[in-house]
VEXDREN-2710 file (C-alpha; in Angstrom, 1 decimal):
% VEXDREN-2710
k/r/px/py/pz
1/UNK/214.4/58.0/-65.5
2/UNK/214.2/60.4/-62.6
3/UNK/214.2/63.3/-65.2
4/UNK/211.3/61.9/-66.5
5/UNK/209.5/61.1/-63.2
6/UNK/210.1/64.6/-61.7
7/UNK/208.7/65.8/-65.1
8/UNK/205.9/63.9/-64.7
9/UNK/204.4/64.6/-61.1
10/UNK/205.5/68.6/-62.3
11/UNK/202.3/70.9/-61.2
12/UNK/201.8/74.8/-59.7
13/UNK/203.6/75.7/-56.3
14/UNK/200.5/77.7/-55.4
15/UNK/197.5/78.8/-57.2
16/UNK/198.5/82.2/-56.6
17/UNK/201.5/81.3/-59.3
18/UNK/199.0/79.5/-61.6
19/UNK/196.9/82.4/-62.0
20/UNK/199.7/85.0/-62.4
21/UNK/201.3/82.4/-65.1
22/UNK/197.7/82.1/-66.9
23/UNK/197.6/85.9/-66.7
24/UNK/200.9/86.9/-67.7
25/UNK/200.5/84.8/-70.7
26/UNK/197.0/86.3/-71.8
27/UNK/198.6/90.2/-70.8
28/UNK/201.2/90.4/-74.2
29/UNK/201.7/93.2/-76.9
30/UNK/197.8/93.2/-77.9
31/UNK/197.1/94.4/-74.3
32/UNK/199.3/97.8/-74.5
33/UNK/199.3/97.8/-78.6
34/UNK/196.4/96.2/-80.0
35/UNK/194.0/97.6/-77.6
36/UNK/194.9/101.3/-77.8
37/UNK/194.7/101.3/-81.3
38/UNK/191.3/99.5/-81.6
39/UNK/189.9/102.0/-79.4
40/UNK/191.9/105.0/-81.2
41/UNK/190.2/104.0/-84.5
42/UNK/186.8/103.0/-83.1
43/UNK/185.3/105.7/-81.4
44/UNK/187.5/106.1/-78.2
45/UNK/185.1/106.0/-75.0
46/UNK/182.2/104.8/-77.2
47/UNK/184.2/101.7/-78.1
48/UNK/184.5/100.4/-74.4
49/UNK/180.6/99.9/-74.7
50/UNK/180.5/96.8/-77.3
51/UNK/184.2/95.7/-75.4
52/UNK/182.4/95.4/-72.2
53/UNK/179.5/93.5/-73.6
54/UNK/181.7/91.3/-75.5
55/UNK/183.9/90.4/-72.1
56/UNK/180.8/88.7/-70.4
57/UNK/179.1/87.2/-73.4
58/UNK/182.5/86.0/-74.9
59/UNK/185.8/86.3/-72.6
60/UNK/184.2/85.5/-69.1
61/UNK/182.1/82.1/-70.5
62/UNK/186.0/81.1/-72.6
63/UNK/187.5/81.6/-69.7
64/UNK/185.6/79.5/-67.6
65/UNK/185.2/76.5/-69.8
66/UNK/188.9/76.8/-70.9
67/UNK/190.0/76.1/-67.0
68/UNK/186.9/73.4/-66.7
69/UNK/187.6/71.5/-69.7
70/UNK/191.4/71.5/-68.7
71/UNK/191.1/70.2/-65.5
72/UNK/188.6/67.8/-66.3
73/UNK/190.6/66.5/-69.6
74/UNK/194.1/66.4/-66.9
75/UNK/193.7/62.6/-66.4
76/UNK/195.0/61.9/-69.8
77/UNK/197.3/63.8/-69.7
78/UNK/198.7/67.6/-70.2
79/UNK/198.9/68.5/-73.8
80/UNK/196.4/69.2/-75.9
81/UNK/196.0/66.4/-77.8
82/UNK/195.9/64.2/-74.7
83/UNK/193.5/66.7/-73.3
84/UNK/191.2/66.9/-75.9
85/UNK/191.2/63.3/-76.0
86/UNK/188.6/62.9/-73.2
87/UNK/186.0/64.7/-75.3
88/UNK/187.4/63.7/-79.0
89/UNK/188.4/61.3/-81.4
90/UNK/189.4/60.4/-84.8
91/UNK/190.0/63.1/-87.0
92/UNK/188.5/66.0/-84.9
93/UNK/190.9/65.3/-81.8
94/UNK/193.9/64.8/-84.1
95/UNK/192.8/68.4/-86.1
96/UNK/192.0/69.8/-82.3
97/UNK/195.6/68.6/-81.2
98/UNK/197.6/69.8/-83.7
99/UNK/196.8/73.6/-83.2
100/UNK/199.4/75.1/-80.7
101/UNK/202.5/76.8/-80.6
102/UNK/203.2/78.3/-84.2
103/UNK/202.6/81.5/-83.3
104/UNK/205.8/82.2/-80.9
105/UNK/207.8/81.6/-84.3
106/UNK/206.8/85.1/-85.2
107/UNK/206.3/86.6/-81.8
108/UNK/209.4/86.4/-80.2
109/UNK/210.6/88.3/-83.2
110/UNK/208.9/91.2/-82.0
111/UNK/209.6/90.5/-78.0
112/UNK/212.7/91.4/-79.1
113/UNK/211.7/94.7/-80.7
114/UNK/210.8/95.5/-77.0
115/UNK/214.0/94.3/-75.7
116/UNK/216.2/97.0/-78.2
117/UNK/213.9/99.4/-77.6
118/UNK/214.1/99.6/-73.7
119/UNK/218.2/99.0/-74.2
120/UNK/218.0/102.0/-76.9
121/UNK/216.1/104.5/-74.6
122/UNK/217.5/103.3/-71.2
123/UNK/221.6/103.9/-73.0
124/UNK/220.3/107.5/-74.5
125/UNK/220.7/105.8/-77.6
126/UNK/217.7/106.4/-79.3
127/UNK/219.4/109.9/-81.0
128/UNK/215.8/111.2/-82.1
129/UNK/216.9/114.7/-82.2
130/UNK/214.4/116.2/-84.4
131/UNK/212.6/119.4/-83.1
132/UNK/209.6/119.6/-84.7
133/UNK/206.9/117.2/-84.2
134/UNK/206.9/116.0/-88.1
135/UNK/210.7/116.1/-88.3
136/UNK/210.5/113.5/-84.7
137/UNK/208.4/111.1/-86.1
138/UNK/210.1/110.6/-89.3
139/UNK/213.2/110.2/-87.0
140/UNK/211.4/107.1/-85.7
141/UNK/209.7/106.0/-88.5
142/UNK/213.7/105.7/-90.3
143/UNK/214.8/104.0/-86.8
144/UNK/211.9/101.8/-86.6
145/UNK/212.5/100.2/-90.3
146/UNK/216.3/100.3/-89.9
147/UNK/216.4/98.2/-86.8
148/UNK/213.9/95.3/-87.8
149/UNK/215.3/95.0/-91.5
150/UNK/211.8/96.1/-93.0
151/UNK/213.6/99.0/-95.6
152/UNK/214.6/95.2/-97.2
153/UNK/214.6/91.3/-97.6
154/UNK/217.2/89.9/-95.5
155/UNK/218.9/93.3/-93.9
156/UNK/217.4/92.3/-90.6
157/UNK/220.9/89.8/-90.2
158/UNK/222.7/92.8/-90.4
159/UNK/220.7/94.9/-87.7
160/UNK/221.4/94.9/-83.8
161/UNK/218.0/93.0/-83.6
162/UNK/219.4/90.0/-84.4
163/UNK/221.5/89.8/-81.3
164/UNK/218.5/90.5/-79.1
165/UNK/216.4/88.1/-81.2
166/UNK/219.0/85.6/-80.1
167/UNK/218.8/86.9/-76.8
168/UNK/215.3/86.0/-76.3
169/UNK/215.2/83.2/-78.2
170/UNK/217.8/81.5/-75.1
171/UNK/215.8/84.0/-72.3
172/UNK/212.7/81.7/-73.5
173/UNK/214.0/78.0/-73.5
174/UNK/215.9/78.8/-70.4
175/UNK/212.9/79.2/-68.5
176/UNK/210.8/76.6/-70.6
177/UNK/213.9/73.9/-69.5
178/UNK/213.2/75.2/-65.9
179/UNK/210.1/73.8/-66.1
180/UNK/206.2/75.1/-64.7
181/UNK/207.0/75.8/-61.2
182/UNK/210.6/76.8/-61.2
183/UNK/210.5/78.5/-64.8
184/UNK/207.7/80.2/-65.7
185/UNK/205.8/80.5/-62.5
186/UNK/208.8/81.6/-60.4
187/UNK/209.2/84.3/-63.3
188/UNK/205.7/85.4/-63.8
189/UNK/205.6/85.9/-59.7
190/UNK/208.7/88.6/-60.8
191/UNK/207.7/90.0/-64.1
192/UNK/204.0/90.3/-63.1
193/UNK/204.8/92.6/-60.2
194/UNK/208.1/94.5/-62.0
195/UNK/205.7/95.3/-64.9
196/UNK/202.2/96.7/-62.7
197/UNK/205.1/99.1/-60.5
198/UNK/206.9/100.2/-63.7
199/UNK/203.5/100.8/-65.4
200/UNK/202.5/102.4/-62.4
201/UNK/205.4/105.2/-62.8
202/UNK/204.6/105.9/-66.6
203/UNK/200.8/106.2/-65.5
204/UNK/201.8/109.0/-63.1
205/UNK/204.0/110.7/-64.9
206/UNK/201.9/110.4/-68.2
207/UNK/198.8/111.9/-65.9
208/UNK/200.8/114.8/-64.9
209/UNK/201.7/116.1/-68.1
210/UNK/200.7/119.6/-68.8
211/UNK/197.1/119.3/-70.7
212/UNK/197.0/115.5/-70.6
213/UNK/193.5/115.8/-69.8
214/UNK/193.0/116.8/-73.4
215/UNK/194.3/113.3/-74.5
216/UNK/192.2/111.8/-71.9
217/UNK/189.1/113.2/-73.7
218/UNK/189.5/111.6/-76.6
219/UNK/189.6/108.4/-75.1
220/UNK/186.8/109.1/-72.6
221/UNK/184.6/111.8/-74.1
222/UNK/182.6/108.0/-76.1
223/UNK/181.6/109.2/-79.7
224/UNK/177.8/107.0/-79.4
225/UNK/177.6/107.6/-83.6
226/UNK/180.7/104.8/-84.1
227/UNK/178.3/102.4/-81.9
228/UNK/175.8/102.1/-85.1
229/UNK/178.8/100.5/-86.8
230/UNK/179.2/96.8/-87.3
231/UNK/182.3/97.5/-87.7
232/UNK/183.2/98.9/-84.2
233/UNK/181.5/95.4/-82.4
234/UNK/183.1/93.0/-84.4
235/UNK/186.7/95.1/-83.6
236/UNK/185.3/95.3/-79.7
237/UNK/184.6/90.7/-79.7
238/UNK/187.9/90.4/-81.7
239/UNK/190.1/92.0/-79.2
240/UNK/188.5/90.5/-76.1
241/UNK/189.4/87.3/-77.8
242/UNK/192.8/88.5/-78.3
243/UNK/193.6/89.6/-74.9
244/UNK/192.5/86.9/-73.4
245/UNK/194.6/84.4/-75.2
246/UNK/191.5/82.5/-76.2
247/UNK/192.1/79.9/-78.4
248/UNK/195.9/79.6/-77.5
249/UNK/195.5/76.3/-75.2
250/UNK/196.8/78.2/-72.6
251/UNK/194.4/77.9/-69.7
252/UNK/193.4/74.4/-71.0
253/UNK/196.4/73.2/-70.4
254/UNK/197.5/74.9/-67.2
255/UNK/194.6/73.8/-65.1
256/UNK/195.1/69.9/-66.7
257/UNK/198.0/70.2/-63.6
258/UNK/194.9/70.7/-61.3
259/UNK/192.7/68.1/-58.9
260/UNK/188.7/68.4/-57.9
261/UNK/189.5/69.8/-55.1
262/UNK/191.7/72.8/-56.9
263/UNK/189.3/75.6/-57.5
264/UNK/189.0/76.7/-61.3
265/UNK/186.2/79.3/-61.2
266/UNK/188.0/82.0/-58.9
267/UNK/191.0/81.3/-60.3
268/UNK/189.8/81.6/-64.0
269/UNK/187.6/85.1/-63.0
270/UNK/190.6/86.5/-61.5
271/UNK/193.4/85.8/-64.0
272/UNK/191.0/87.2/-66.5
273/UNK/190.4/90.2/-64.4
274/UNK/193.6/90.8/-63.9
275/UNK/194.1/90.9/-67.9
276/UNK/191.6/93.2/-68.5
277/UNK/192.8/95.6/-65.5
278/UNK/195.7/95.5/-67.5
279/UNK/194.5/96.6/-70.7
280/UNK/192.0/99.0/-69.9
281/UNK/194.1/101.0/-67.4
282/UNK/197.4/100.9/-68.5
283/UNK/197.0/100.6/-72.0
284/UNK/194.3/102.7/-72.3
285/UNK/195.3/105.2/-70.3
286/UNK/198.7/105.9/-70.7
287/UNK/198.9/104.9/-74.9
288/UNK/195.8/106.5/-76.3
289/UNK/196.1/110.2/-74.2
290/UNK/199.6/110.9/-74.2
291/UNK/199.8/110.0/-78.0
292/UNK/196.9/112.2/-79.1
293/UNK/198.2/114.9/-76.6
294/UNK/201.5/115.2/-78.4
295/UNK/200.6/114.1/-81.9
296/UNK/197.2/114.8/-82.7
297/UNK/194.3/113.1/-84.6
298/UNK/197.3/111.3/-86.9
299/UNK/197.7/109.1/-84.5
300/UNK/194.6/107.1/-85.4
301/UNK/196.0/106.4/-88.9
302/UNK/198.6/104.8/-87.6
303/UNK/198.8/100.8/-87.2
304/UNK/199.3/98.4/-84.2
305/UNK/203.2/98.5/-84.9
306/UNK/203.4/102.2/-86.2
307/UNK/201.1/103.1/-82.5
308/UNK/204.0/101.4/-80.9
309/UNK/206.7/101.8/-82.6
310/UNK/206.8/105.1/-84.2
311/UNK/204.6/107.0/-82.2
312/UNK/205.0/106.7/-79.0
313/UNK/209.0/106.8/-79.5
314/UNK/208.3/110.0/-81.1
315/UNK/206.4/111.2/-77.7
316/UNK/208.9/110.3/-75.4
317/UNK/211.4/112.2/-77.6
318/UNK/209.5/115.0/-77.0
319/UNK/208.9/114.9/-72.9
320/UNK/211.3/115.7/-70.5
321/UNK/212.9/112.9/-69.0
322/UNK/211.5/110.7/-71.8
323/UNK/214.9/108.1/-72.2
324/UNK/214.2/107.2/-68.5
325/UNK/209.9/106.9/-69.3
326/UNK/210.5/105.4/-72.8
327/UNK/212.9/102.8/-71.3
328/UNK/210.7/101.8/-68.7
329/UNK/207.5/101.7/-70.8
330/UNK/209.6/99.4/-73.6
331/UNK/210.4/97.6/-70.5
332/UNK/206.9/96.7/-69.9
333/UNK/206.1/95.6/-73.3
334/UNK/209.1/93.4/-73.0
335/UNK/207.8/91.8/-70.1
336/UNK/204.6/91.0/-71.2
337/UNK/205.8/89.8/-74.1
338/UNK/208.1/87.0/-73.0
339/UNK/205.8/85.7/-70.2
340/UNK/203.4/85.2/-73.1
341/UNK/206.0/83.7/-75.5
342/UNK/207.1/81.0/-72.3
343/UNK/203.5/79.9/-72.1
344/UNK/203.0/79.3/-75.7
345/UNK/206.1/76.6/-75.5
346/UNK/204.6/74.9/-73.1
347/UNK/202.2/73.3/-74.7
348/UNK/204.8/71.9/-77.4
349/UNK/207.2/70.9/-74.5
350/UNK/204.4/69.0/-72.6
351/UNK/203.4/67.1/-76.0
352/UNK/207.2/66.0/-76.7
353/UNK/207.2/64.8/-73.0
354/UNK/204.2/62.5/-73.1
355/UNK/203.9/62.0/-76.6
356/UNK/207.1/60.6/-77.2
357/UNK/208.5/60.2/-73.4
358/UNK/211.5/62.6/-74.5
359/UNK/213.1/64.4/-70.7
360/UNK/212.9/67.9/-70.8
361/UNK/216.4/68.6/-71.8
362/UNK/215.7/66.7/-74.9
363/UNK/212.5/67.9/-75.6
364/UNK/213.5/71.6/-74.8
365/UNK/216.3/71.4/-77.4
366/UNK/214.4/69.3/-80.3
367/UNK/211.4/72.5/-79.9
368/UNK/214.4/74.9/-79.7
369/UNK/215.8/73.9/-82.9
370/UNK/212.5/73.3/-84.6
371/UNK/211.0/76.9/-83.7
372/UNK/214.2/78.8/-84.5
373/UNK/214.7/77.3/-88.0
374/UNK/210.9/78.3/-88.6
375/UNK/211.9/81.7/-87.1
376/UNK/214.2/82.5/-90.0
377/UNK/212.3/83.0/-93.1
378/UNK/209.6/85.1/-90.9
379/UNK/213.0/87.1/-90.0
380/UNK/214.3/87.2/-93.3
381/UNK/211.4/88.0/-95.4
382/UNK/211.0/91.3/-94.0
383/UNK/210.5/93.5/-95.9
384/UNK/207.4/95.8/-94.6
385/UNK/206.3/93.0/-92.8
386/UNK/205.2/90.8/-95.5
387/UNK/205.9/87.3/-94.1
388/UNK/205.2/88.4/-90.3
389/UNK/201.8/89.9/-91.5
390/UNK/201.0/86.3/-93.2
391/UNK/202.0/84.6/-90.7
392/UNK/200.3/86.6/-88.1
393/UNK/196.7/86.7/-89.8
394/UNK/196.8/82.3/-90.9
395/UNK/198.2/81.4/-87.0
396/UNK/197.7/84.6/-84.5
397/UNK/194.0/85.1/-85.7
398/UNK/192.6/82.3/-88.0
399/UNK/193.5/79.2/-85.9
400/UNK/193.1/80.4/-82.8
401/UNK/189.6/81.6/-83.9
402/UNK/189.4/78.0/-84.5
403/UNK/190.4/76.5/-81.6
404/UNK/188.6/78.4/-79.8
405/UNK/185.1/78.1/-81.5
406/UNK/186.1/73.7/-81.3
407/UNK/186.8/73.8/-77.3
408/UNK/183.5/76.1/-76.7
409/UNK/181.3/73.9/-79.1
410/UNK/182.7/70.9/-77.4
411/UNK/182.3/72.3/-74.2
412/UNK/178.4/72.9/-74.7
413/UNK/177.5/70.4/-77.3
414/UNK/179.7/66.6/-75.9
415/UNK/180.3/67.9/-72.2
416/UNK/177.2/69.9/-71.3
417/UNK/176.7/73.1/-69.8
418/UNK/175.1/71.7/-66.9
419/UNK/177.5/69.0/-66.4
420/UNK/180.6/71.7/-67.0
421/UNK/179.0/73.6/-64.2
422/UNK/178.8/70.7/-61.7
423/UNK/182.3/69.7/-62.8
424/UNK/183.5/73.4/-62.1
425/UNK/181.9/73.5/-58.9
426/UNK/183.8/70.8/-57.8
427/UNK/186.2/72.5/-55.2
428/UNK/185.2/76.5/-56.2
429/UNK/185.7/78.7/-53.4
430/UNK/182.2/80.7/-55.5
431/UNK/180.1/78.9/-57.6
432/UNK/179.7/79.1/-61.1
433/UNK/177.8/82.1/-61.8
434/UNK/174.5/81.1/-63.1
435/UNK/173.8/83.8/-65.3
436/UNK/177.2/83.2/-67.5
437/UNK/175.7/79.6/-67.6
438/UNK/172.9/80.9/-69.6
439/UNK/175.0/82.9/-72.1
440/UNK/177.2/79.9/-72.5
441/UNK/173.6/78.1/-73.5
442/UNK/173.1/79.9/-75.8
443/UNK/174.7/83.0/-76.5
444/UNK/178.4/82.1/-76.5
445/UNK/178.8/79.6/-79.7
446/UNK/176.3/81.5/-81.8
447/UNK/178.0/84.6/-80.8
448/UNK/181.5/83.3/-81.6
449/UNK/180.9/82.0/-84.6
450/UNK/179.1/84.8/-86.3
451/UNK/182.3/87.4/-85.0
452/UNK/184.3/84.8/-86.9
453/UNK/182.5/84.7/-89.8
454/UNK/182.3/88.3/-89.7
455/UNK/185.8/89.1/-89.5
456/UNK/186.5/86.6/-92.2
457/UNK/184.4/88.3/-94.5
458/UNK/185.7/91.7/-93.6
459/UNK/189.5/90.4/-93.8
460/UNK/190.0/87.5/-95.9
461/UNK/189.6/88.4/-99.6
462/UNK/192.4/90.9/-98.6
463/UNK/194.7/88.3/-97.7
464/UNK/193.9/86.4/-100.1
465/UNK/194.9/88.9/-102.7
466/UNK/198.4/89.9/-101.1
467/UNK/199.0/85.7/-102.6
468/UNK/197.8/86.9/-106.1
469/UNK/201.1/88.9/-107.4
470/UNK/198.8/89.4/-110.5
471/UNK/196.4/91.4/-108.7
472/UNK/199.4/92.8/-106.1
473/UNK/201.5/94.3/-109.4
474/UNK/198.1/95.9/-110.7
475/UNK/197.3/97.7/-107.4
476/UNK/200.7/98.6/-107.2
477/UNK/200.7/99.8/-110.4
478/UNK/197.4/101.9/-110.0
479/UNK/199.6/103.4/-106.5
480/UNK/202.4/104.2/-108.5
481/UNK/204.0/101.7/-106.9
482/UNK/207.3/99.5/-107.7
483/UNK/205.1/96.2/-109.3
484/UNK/208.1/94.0/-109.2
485/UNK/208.3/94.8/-105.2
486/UNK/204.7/94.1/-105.1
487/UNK/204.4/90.6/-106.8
488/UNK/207.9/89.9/-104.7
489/UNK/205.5/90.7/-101.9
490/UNK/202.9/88.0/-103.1
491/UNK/205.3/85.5/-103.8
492/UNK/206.4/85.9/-100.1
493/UNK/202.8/85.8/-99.0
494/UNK/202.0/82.1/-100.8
495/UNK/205.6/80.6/-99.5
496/UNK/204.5/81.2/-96.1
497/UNK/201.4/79.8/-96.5
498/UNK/202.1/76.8/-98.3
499/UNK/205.0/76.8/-95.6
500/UNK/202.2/76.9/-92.8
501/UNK/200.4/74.0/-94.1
502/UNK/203.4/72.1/-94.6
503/UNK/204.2/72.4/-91.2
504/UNK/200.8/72.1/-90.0
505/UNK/200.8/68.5/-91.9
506/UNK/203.9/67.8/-90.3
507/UNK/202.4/68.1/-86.7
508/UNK/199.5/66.1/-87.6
509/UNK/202.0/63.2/-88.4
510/UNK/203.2/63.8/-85.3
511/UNK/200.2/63.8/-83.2
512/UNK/198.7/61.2/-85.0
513/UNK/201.3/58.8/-83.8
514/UNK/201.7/60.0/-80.7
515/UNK/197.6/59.3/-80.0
516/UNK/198.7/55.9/-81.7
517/UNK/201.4/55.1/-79.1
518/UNK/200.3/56.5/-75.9
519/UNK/196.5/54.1/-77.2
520/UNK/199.0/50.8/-77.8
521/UNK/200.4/51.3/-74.6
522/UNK/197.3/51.4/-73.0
523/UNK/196.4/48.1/-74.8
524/UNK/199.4/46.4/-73.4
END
């Protein structure tokens, strides 16, 4: 009973710990990954035009309304059903509640790509020993594909990443057990720090390489002729809703721990900040220049994993002192990785809590054991990424798109805009900014949806077709390809899904009666 009481009047230590947990859990892979390549692909300079316009039209206005809606929805409780359950009902709230924490089942899988990788360079063990700059990066293309068991279906179980899966797998629940204030805030006040002086290093020793300013160019010489491309604006909204975390729950249900007189419109401006600071300084200025300065224009055909994992490997193999630099940049990726991976649990811990009065060592384990079993067929199913990229475009983009889009239409059309602002007010140390209350208005929703829509259209009917092993085998076969690998491919793609939906009907069942319990007790 104590347990359950102590878990119950949990909250933030300081606001200063709230908004370095909020922040460490928006700053993740897609800041120093994502990002780079976006801007690689789009134009360079040029691309931080639409990304700037898209921060104040669409991540300053989430932000804002995440932290409102969460504190104001706190009463009921701290999960987001429970939240959502001051604005909601019926079918909508239990649809709203079920989206949360599926995505770690994938994510932590590559956290602990960043954890081998900073082990690998810090022990000299990396052995790329090529000297020529093709020879290097076929070195870590082979190393890469060996160590996450993507040469073939189930050979990751026989990799060293298994052993620092597991290793971040316990890492995470230990702090999650911890709870807010001991476990993740007491560790974002050291990761958040570790990872800005660490960053800080590769920064100065990446802008005191011989000719860097030539890589520098290409991110900050702006080619304007990209900026007449849809394309390049709906990339720019997309990853301004991916750095921020929009649409994870995050925010909306850290500040349901905060009262009226807690300020949410500082702290929600200045965790974002932080994000983007980030992003656009260390990701962008360390990734993008001392890539293209050591490998060239190639480095925009490569992907978000290649970027990471194949290129810059391959540049650190090449600069002096690079085990020590590679280390401590894998190091960094590492960091923000598991603070992001500890916030999305928390949601799911808080719902077991309330929703079914379980103590946190109860609740910690039944998550535990229900994320890791999900884990496994991401894991094993790896083969070029087929069930991580499925997984990754249904949960990491399409329901948080989704999410997102509900809590900002709920927020303008049931709450209000005006009566958000007065709420938000409400204990502010600044007030809400009166011109972001007019984008909200009307430029935020309209704005949202049609980048969703967009990028729907422009990525769907691809995934859609990697289910089809008809049309997988033909393509193949028009490649030259191996069409048995390919339909094997498809196969893989529809399990997951059908998986996904499974398990997405599964948490409905659950929310559904926790809403019915938590409403009977109220009756009685």
């Amino acid at each position: 009973m104590k347990e359950r009481q102590a878990e119950h009047q949990e909250g933030w230590a300081s606001r200063v710990g709230l908004i370095l947990a909020v922040a460490s859990g928006a700053i993740g892979l897609g800041n120093f990954l994502r990002f780079p390549g976006q801007a690689a692909q789009n134009g360079g300079g040029a691309f931080m035009v639409p990304y700037i316009i898209s921060f104040l039209i669409l991540g300053i206005p989430v932000c804002l309304a995440e932290w409102t809606m969460g504190r104001m929805g706190g009463k009921h409780g701290h999960s987001t059903p429970f939240i959502f359950r001051e604005y909601l009902k019926g079918f909508p709230l239990r649809l709203s509640g079920t989206i949360g924490v599926m995505i770690y089942v994938y994510y932590v899988f590559i956290e602990s790509w960043c954890l081998a990788y900073a082990y690998y360079f810090l022990t000299g063990q990396m052995s790329l020993s090529a000297t020529t700059q093709a020879g290097m990066t076929k070195e870590a293309s082979t190393f890469f594909m060996n160590l996450t068991g993507a040469s073939e279906n189930g050979s990751s179980f026989h990799s060293p990443i298994i052993v620092f899966f597991l290793i971040c797998v316990l890492f995470n629940f230990f702090l999650v057990y911890r709870g807010l204030s001991k476990g993740l805030e007491a560790f974002a006040k050291i990761a958040m720090p570790l990872m800005g002086i660490c960053a800080t290093i590769i920064l100065i020793r990446v802008l005191t390489i011989p000719g860097i300013e030539k890589g520098l160019a290409v991110m900050w010489n702006p080619d304007w002729s990209k900026l007449t491309e849809p394309k390049v604006w709906i990339s720019a909204a997309g990853q301004i809703f991916f750095s921020l975390s929009t649409g994870f729950g995050i925010a909306l249900v850290f500040s349901s721990f905060l009262k009226k007189k807690d300020d949410v419109v500082l702290s929600s401006l200045s965790s974002a900040s932080i994000n983007e600071f980030a992003e656009v300084v260390f990701g962008g200025m360390i990734t993008i220049p001392v890539a293209f300065l050591f490998l060239g224009m190639q480095v925009t055909s490569f992907g978000t994993f290649g970027m990471g994992f194949i290129a810059l490997p391959s540049v650190f193999g090449m600069m002096p002192g690079g085990d020590f630099f590679g280390g401590l940049w894998f190091l960094v990726l590492f960091l923000a990785a598991i603070t992001s991976s500890v916030t999305m649990l928390q949601p799911g811990i808080l719902f077991l809590e309330e929703g079914f009065r379980m103590g946190r060592r109860k609740s910690s384990l039944m998550l535990f054991l229900f994320t890791f079993v999900l884990c496994l067929p991401i894991i094993y199913f790896n083969k070029d990424f087929a069930a991580l990229d499925i997984a990754d475009f249904y949960i990491g983009t399409i329901m948080i798109y989704i999410l997102a889009s509900i809590q900002i239409f709920v927020y303008v059309f049931k709450i209000g805009v005006d009566r958000g602002e007065k709420e938000a007010n409400e204990g502010s140390l600044i007030p809400f900014p009166k011109p972001i209350k007019f984008v909200l208005k009307y430029i935020t929703p309209w704005f949202l949806f049609f980048i969703f829509v967009s990028f729907c259209y422009m990525n769907l009917p691809e995934y859609l077709d990697k289910m089809n092993p008809e049309v997988m085998g033909l393509l193949a076969e028009n490649k030259g390809q191996n069409v048995e690998d390919a339909k094997t491919k498809a196969v893989i793609a529809r399990s997951v899904v059908i998986g996904l939906l499974l398990i997405y009907g599964f948490i409905y069942f659950l929310v559904s009666k926790a809403l019915e319990h938590k409403k009977d007790k109220v009756l009685t």
